[in-house]
C-alpha positions in Angstrom: -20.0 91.6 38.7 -20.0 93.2 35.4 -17.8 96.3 33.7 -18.3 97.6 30.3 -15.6 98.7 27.2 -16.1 100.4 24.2 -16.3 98.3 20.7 -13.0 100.3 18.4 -15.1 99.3 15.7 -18.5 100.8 16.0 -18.1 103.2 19.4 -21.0 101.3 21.4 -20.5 100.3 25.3 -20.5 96.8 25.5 -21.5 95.3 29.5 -19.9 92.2 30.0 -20.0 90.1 33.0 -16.5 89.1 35.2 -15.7 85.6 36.0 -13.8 86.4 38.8 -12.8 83.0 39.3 -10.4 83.5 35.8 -8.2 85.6 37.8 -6.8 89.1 38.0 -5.7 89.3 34.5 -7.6 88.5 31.3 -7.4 88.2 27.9 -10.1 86.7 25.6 -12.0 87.4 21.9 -15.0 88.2 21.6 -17.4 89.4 18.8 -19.5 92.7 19.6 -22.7 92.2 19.7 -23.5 94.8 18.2 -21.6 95.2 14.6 -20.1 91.7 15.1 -17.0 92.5 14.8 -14.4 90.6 17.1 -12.9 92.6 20.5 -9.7 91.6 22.3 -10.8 92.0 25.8 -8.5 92.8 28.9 -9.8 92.8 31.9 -8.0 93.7 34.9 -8.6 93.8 38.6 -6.9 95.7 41.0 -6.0 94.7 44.9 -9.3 97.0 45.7 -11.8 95.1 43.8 -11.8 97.8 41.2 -12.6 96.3 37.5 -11.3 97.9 34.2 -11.8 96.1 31.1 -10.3 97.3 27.2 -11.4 96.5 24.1 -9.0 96.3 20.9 -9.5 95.4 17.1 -8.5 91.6 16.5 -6.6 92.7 14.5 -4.2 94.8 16.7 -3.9 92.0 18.5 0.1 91.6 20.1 
């Protein structure tokens, strides 16, 4: 399975794949692979099987 979320710091769609097996609720860093900057991902799934995923500065990080 695999969603996508937009780098803050450059604007490109990133396609990341899910690990379902984390659970309904993640959180994780990771640098774009595109300008390299780093991405606080949240991924979320909902009771339907429906995947969102957000990307935030480092940063901005709370």
């Amino acid at each position: 399975m695999e969603t996508s979320y937009t780098c803050q710091a450059c604007g490109e769609e990133i396609v990341i794949p899910i690990d379902l097996s984390a659970g309904r609720e993640q959180e994780y860093v990771e640098d774009c692979p595109v300008c390299c900057r780093p991405n606080v991902i949240r991924i979320h799934l909902d009771r339907a099987g429906e995947v969102s995923a957000d990307g935030a500065p480092e940063q901005d990080w709370q």
